[in-house]
C-alpha positions as CSV (number, residue, x, y, z in Angstrom):
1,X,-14.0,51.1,4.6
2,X,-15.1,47.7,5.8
3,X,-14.5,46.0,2.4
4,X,-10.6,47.9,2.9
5,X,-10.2,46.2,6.1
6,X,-11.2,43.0,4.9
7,X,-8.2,43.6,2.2
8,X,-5.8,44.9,4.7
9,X,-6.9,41.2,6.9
10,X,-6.1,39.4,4.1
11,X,-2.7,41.3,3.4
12,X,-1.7,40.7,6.8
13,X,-3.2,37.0,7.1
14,X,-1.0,36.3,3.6
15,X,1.8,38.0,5.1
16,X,2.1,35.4,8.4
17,X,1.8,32.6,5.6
18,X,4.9,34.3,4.4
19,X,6.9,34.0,7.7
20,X,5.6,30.4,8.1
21,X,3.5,32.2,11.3
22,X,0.0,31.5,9.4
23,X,-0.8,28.9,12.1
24,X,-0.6,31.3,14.9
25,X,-2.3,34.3,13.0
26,X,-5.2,31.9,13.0
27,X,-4.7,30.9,16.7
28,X,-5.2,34.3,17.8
29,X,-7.5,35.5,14.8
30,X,-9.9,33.0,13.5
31,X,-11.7,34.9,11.6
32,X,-12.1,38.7,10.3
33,X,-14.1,40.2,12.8
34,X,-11.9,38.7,15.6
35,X,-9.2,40.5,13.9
36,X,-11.0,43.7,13.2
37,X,-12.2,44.0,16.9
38,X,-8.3,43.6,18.5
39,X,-6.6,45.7,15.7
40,X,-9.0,48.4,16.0
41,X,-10.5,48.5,19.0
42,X,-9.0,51.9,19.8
43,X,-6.7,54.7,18.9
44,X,-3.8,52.4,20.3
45,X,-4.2,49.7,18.4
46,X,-4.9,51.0,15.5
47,X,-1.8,53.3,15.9
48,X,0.4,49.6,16.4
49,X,-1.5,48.1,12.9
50,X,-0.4,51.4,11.7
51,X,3.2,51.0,12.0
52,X,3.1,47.3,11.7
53,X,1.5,47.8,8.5
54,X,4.5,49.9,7.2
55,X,6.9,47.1,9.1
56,X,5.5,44.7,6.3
57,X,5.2,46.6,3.2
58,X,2.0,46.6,3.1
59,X,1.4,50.0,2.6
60,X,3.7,52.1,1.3
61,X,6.5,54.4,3.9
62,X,5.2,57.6,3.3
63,X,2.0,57.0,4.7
64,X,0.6,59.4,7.5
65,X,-1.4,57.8,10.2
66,X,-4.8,60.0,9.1
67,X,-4.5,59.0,5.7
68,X,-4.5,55.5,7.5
69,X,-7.7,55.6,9.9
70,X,-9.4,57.8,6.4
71,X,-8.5,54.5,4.4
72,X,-9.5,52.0,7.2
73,X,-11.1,53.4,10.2
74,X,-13.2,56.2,10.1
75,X,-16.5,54.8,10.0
76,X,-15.7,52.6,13.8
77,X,-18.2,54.5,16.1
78,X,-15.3,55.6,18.6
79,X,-13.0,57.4,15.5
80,X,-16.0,59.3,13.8
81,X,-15.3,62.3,15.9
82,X,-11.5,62.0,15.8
83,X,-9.3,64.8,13.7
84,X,-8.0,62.3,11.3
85,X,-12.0,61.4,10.6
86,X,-13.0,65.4,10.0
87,X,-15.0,65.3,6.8
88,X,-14.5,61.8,5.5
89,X,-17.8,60.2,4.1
90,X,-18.2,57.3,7.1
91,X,-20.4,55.5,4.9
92,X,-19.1,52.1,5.8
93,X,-19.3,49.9,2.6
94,X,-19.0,52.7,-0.6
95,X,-19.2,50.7,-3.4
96,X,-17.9,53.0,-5.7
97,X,-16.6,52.6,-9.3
98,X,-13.6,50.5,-8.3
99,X,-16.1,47.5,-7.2
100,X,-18.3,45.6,-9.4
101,X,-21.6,43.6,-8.6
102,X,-21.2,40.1,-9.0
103,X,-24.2,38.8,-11.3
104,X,-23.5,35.4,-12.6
105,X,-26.1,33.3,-10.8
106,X,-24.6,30.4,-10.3
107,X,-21.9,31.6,-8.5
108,X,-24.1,33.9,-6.2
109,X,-25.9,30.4,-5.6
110,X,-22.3,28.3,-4.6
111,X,-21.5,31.7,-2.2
112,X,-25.2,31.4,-0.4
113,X,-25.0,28.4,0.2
114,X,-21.2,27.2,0.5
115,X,-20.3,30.4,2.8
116,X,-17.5,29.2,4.5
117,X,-15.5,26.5,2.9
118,X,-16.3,28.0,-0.6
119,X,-15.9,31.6,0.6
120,X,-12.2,30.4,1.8
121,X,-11.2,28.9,-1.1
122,X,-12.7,32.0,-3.2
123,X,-11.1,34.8,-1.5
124,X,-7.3,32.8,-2.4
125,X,-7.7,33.4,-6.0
126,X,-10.0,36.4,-6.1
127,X,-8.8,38.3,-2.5
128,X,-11.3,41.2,-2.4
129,X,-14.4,39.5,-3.3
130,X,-17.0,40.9,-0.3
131,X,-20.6,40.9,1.0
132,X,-21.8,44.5,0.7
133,X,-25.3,44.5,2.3
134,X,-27.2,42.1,0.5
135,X,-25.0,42.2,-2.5
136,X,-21.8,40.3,-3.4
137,X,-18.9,42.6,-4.9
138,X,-15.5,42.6,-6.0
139,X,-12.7,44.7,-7.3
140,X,-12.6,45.2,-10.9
141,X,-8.9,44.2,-11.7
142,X,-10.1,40.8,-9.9
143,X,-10.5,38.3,-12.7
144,X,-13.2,36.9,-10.9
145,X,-14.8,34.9,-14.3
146,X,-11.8,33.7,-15.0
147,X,-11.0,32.3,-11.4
148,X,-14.6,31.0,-11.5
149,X,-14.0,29.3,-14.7
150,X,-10.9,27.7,-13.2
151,X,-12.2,26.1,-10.0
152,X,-15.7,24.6,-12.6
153,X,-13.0,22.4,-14.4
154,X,-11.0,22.0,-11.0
155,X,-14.0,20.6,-9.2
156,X,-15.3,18.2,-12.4
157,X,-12.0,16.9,-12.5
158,X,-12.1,15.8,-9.1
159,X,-15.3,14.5,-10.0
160,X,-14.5,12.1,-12.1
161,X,-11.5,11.1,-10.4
162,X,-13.9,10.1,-7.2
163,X,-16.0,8.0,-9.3
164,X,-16.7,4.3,-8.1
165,X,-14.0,2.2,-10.2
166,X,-16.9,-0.1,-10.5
167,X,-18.8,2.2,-13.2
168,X,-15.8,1.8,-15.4
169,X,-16.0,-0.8,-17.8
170,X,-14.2,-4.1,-17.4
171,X,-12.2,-5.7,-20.0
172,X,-12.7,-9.6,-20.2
173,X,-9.7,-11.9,-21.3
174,X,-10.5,-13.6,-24.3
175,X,-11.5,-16.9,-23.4
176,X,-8.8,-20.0,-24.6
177,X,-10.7,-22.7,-26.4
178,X,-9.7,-26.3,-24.6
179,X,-9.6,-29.2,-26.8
180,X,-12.4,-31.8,-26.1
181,X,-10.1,-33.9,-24.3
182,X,-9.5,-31.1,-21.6
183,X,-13.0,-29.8,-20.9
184,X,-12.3,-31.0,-17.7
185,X,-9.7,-28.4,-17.0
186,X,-12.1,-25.4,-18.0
187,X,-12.6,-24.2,-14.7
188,X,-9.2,-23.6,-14.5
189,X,-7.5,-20.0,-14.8
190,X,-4.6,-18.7,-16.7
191,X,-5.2,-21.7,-19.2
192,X,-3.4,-22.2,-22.0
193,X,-3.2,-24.2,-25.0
194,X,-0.2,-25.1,-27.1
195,X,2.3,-28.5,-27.9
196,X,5.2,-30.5,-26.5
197,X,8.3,-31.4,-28.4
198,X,6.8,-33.8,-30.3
199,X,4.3,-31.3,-31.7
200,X,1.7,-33.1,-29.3
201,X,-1.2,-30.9,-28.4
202,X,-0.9,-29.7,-24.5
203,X,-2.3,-27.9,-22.0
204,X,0.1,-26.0,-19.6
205,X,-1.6,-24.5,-16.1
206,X,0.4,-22.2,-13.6
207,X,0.2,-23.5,-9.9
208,X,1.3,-20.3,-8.3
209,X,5.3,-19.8,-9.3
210,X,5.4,-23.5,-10.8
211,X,3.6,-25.0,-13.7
212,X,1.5,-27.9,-14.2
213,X,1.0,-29.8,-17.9
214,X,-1.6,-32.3,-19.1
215,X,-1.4,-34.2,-22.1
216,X,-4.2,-36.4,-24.3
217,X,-3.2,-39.4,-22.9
218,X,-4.1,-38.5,-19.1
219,X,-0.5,-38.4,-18.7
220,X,0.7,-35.0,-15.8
221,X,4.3,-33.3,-15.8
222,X,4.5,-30.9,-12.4
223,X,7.5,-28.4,-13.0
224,X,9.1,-26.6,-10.4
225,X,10.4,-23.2,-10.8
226,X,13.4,-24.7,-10.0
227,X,13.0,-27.0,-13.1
228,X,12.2,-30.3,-11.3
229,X,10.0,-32.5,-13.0
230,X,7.7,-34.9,-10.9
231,X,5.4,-37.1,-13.2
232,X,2.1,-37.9,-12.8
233,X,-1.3,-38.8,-14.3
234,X,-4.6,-36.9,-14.2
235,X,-8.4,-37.9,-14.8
236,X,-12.2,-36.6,-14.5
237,X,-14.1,-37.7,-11.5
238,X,-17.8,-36.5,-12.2
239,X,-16.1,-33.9,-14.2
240,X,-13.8,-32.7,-11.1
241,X,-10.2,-32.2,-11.8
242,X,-7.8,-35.1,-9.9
243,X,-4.5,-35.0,-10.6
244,X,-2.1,-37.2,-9.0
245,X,1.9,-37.7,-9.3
246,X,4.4,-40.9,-9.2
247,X,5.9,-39.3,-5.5
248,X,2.4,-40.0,-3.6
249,X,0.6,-36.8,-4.2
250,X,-3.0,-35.8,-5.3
251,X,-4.5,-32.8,-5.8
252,X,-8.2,-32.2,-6.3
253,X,-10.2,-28.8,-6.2
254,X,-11.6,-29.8,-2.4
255,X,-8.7,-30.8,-0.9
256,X,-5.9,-29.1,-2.8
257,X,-2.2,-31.1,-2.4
258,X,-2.8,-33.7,-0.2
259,X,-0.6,-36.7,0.5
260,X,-1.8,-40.2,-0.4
261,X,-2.4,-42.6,2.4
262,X,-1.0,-46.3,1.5
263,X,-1.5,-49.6,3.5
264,X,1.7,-50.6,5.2
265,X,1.7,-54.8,4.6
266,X,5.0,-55.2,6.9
267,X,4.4,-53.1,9.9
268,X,6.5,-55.8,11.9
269,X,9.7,-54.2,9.9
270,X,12.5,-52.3,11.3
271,X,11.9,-48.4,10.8
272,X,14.8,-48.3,9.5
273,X,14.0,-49.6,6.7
274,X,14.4,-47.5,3.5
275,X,11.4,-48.9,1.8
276,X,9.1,-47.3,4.4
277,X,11.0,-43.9,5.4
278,X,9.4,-41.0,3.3
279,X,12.5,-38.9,2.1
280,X,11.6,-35.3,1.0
281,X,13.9,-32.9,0.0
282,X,13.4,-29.1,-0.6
283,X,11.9,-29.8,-4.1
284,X,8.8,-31.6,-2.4
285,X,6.4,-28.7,-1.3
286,X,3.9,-27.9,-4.2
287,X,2.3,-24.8,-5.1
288,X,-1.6,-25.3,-4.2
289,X,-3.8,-24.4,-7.2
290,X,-6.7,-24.0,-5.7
291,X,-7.3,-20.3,-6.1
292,X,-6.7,-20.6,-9.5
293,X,-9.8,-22.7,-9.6
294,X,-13.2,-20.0,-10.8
């Protein structure tokens, strides 16, 4: 009768999921033997989970109330020596021919030790799986191999989803071979190789949203996204990258875009002089590349 109970708390504790109540079941029954206690304690109260048990459907209308306590109460000490109980075996866990040992090991071994959590999620799929004394049971028309089999895959698929992205393997770019004039730009990312108009062998570099290109003859063209051009020249200083361009910029892989400093020779002139005031319009703002620098 204890393993019916358990099925009739599970009914019940299914049924408040159903009426979106499954939070307050829990509140005021938080687990089976909390529920067993206040639903049983006595002749009243088992008379209420009587009729609240026809209220739900979950046993069927025509149901008398001693067919009731001889399906779920008559082994409790206080309903032995009722009427209703007059005769019924009060052996409280019959494992009889409806119930079937459960003998696969390694799912004896995950209820041992995962009782609980595991337990929880078992009795979901597989509702009247139950401890009988030192033995595990569960109703025959259970599929319990087949739920078992289910929640193996379940948990190596979330395995392998949980793995450390680091254990994957890591695809390298194939790596662009630079002409011997540009081995100064290998350090460079995102570099590629390929020719100007006049089929003149080039190397184009991104700098952010705007592109930078170098040609044989140290010469530099910075283009804007917005397709301005600003020329320049570029060289190798103890192999590091220096690129500079015709509006008084440099960039350099310390320093980034920098603005170059010139000697004024007529500071006595008027600052309104054209020739010293540094006009900059909206095009004038470069795109550092030094994070494109490995």
């Amino acid at each position: 009768m204890a393993l019916d109970r358990q099925q009739l708390y599970l009914k019940f504790k299914n049924k408040a999921k159903e009426l979106n109540k499954e939070t307050e079941f829990n509140s005021v029954y938080p687990d089976i033997n909390t529920w067993v206690l206040t639903r049983f304690r006595n002749e009243e109260n088992t008379e209420i989970t009587f009729n609240n048990s026809k209220t739900h459907n979950i046993i069927l209308n025509d149901w008398t109330i001693k067919q009731f306590y001889q399906k779920y109460a008559c082994d409790l000490d206080w309903a032995k020596n009722l009427e209703y109980c007059k005769g019924v075996n009060n052996d409280p866990n019959p494992i009889d021919n409806t119930w079937e040992t459960i003998t696969n090991s390694e799912l004896l071994k995950k209820l041992e030790s995962g009782i609980g959590d595991f337990y929880n999620k078992i009795k979901t799929g597989v509702p009247s799986i139950a401890k009988d004394g030192s033995k595990w049971v569960y109703k025959k028309i259970d599929d319990l191999e087949k739920w078992w089999e289910k929640y193996q895959k379940e948990h190596s698929k979330k395995s392998e989803e949980n793995k450390p992205i680091e254990n994957k393997p890591i695809e390298n770019k194939p790596t662009v071979v630079l002409p011997n004039w540009a081995t100064c730009l290998k350090n460079l990312k995102e570099v590629n190789v390929s020719r100007d108009i006049d089929n003149v062998e080039i190397v184009r570099v991104p700098f952010a949203n705007d592109k930078g290109y170098f040609w044989p003859t140290k010469e530099f063209l910075y283009k804007y996204k917005s397709g301005k051009e600003i020329n320049g020249s570029w060289s190798c200083d103890n192999n590091s990258l220096i690129i500079k361009t015709d509006d008084g910029q440099m960039w350099s892989k310390t320093s980034g875009w920098e603005t170059l400093v010139r000697r004024n020779n007529n500071n006595n002139n008027n600052n309104n002089n054209n020739n010293n005031i540094n006009y900059q319009d909206d095009y004038t703002t470069y795109d550092d590349n030094e994070n494109n620098y490995e």
